[in-house]
C-alpha positions, -999 to +999 in steps of 0.1 A: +000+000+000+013+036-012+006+058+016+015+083-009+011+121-026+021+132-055+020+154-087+021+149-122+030+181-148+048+195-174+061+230-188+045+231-222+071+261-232+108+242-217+088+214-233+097+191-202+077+166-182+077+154-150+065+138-112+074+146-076+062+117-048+064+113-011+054+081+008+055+063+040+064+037+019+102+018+012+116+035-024+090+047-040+106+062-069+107+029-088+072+023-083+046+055-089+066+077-113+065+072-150+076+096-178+084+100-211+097+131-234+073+149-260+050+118-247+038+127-209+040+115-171+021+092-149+022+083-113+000+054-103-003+047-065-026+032-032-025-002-042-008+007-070-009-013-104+027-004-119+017-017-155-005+018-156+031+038-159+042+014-191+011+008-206-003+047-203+029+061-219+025+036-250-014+045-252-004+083-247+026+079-277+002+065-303-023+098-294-049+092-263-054+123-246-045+118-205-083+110-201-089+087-228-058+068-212-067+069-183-101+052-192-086+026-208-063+013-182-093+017-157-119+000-174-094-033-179-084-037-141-109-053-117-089-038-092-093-002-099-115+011-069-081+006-050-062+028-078-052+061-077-035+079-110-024+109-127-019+117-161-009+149-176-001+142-221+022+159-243-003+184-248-006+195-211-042+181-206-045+162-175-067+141-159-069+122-123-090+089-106-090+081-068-106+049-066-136+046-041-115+018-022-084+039-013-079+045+024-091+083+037-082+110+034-082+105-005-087+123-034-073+147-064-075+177-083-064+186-119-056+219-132-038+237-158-005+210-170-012+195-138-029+167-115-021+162-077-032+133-057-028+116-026-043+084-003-040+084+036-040+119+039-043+139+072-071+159+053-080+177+016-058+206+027-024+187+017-034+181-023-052+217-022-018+232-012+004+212-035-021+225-063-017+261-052+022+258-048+029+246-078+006+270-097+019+299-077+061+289-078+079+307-106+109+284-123+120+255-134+098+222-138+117+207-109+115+232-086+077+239-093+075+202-087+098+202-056+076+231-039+047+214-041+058+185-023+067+203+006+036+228+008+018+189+006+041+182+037+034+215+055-005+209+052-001+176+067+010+150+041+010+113+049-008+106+080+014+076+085+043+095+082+075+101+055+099+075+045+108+084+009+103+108-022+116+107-060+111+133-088+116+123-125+117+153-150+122+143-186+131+162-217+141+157-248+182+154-250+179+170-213+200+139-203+242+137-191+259+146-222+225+145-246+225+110-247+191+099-233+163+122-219+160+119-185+170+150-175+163+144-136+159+108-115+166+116-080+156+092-050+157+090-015+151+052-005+146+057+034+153+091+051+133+106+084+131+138+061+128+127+020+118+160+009+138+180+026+169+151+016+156+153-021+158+194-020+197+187-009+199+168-040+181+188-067+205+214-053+234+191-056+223+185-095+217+219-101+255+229-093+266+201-113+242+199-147+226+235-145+228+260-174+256+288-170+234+318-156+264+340-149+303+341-162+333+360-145+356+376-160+392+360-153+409+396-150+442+393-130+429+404-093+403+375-103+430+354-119+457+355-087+425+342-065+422+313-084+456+308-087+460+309-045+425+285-040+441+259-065+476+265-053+462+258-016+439+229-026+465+211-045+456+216-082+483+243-094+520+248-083+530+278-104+536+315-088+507+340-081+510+358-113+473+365-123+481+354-162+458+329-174+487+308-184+488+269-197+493+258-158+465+276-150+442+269-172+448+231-167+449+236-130+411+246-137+402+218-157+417+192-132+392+210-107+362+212-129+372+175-138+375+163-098+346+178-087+318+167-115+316+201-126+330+194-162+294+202-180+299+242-163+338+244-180+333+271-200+345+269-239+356+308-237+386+302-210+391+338-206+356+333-186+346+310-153+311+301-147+304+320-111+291+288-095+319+269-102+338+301-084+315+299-058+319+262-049+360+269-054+352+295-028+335+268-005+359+241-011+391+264-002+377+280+033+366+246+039 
């Protein structure tokens, strides 16, 4: 049983599709969320029948609309007055069922791009605030998403409890590298805190896969600082000059390479993306 909430949406214009889930339940990011790029998302819960993520993405490629899927894969399951699903298609149309079965508090509501649900609830109030958070958050997909999991939380979430949380967020090439397009598949398993642990995370992934918002100039005052936080943390071994010399330049690649943060090395090297400064910043008054 998925003691669970969650919510299903996209963002029709960064053309990217996604769910965020909590539960009082071991894991359950390989269990509710299901997504696909340019296709939709799906999160199937309460007792949940996991062939509704697989099975709704194929009837969603080949054209259903979110409800026209999701009356398909009710009508063949005997079992689905203990089901509860959200849709949302590639078109942004979503649609929601809380089966009459599923334990109180249940129920769902569907809005624009979006569908939140949840079984087991301490009351209505947690979906209605996940609905409002997500409407009213400005940003990414993932954050949107992330916000309304914890204004579910704040309203009073899983009356059992937490245990875990996941968020998927697909796009199309949005993947390590442009290889695949799962842009974001973080999971926390068992933690007394899973949002809060999955916020630590999506901050973690935005340092290291996040677009370059802002770019410092590598003047020399800027230069000689770099050059004494490498010298100190190992990387470089050359004199405080403030030229942007060979040594130093590969002194910043071996620290962009160390720390993960090779998709922020910029391909000007007269600039440095300001996080990456920022966590040099960190990692030398460590």
């Amino acid at each position: 049983m998925l003691s669970t909430f969650s919510i299903v949406a996209c963002d029709l214009k960064a053309q990217e599709w996604g769910v965020a889930v909590q539960s009082k339940f071991l894991a359950v990011g390989p269990i509710v969320p299901w997504a696909e790029a340019n296709v939709g998302a799906i999160a199937t819960q309460a007792y949940a029948n996991t062939s509704y993520g697989p099975r709704g993405l194929q009837m969603l490629k080949l054209g259903f609309s979110a409800e026209e899927t999701l009356k398909k894969l009710l009508e063949t399951d005997e079992g689905r007055e203990h089901r509860q699903v959200g849709i949302v298609d590639a078109q942004g149309r979503a649609a929601a069922f809380t089966g009459k079965e599923c334990y109180p508090w249940a129920g769902h509501i569907v809005g624009k791009n979006f569908a939140v649900q949840g079984n087991i609830l301490v009351s209505q109030e947690t979906v209605a605030a996940m609905a409002e958070a997500f409407e009213k958050t400005r940003g990414p997909l993932w954050k949107r998403l992330l916000e309304s999991l914890r204004a579910g939380q704040r309203a009073g979430g899983d009356r059992r409890g937490q245990q875990s949380a996941a968020i998927l967020v697909v796009k199309e090439k949005g993947g390590y590298g442009e290889f695949t397009d799962r842009m974001i598949d973080l999971r926390v398993d068992d933690h007394p805190q899973p949002i809060e642990e999955l916020a630590r995370l999506l901050e973690l992934h935005e340092l290291y896969f996040g677009a370059t918002k802002r770019r410092v100039k590598l003047d020399v005052p800027t230069t000689k600082r770099v050059q004494t936080m490498l010298k100190a943390l190992g990387y470089y071994t050359g004199a405080i000059h403030g030229k942007l010399d060979t040594a130093t330049r590969q002194a910043l690649i071996d620290f962009h390479n160390t720390e993960n943060l090779e998709m922020r090395l910029q391909k000007n090297p007269q600039f440095l993306d300001a996080k990456v400064l920022e966590f040099l910043e960190g990692k030398f008054q460590s």
